[in-house]
C-alpha positions as CSV (number, residue, x, y, z in Angstrom):
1,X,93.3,136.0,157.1
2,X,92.7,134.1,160.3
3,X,89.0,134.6,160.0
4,X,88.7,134.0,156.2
5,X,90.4,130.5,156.3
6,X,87.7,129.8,159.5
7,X,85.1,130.4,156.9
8,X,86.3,128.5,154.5
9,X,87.0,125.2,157.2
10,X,83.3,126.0,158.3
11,X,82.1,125.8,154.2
12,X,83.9,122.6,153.9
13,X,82.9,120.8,157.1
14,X,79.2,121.8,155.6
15,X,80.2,120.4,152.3
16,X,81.6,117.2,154.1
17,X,78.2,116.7,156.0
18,X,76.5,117.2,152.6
19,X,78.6,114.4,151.1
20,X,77.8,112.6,153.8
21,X,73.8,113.0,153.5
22,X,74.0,112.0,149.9
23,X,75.9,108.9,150.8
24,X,73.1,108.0,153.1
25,X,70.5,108.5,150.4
26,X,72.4,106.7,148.1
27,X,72.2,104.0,150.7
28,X,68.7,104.2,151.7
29,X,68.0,104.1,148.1
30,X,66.1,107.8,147.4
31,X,65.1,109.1,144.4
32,X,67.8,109.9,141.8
33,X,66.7,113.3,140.8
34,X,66.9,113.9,144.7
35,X,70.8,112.6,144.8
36,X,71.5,114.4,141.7
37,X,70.0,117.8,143.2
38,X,72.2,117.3,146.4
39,X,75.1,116.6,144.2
40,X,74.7,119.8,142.2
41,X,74.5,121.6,145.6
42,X,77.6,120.5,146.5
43,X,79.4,120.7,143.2
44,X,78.2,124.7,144.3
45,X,79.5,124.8,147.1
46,X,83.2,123.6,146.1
47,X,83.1,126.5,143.7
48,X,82.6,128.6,146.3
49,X,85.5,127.8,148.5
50,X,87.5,127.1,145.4
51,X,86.9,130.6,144.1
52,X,87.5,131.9,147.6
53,X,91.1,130.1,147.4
54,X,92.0,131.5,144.3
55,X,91.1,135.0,145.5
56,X,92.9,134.4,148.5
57,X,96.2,133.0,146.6
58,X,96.0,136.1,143.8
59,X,95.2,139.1,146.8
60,X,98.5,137.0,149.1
61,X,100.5,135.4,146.9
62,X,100.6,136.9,143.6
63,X,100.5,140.1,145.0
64,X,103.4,139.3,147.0
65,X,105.2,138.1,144.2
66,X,104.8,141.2,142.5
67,X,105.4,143.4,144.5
68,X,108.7,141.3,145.5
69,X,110.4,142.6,141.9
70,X,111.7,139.5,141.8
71,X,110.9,138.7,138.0
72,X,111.3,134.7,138.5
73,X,109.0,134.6,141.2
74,X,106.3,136.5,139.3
75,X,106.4,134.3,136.2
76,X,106.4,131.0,138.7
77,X,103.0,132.4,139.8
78,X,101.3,133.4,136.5
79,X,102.7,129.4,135.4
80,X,100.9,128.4,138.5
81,X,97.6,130.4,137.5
82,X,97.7,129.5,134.0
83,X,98.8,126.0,134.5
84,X,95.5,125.4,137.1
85,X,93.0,127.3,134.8
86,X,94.4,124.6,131.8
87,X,93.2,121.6,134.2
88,X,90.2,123.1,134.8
89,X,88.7,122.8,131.2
């Protein structure tokens, strides 16, 4: 797991120098279809790391919670799933 969450630090320090780029164009006044495309590349790359997450969190988590037989914990976990995908729309 050690190396995955490494991974996912590295994808987000990327992001965060991304953000940071598009803060300077915004600054030094670029084109807008330019900002835009960076901003759609970094929309991208959150999906990434936020899909790796919840891949993570269902292989660990839910997994554990289900294989636990503990019947509250697994229905505290699909809540958790459901209630995130419900944000999401």
């Amino acid at each position: 797991m050690a190396d995955n969450s490494t991974a996912k630090i590295n994808r987000l320090n990327r992001i965060a120098g991304q953000v940071r780029g598009v803060a300077q164009m915004i600054e030094d006044d670029r084109y807008c279809i330019d900002i835009l495309t960076q901003i759609q590349a970094i929309k991208s790359a959150l999906a990434k790391v936020e899909t790796q997450v919840l891949k993570d969190h269902a292989a660990c988590c839910v997994a554990e919670a289900i294989s636990s037989g503990d019947a509250e914990d697994q229905r505290q976990k699909f809540e958790e799933l459901v209630e995130l995908l419900q944000r999401k729309r």
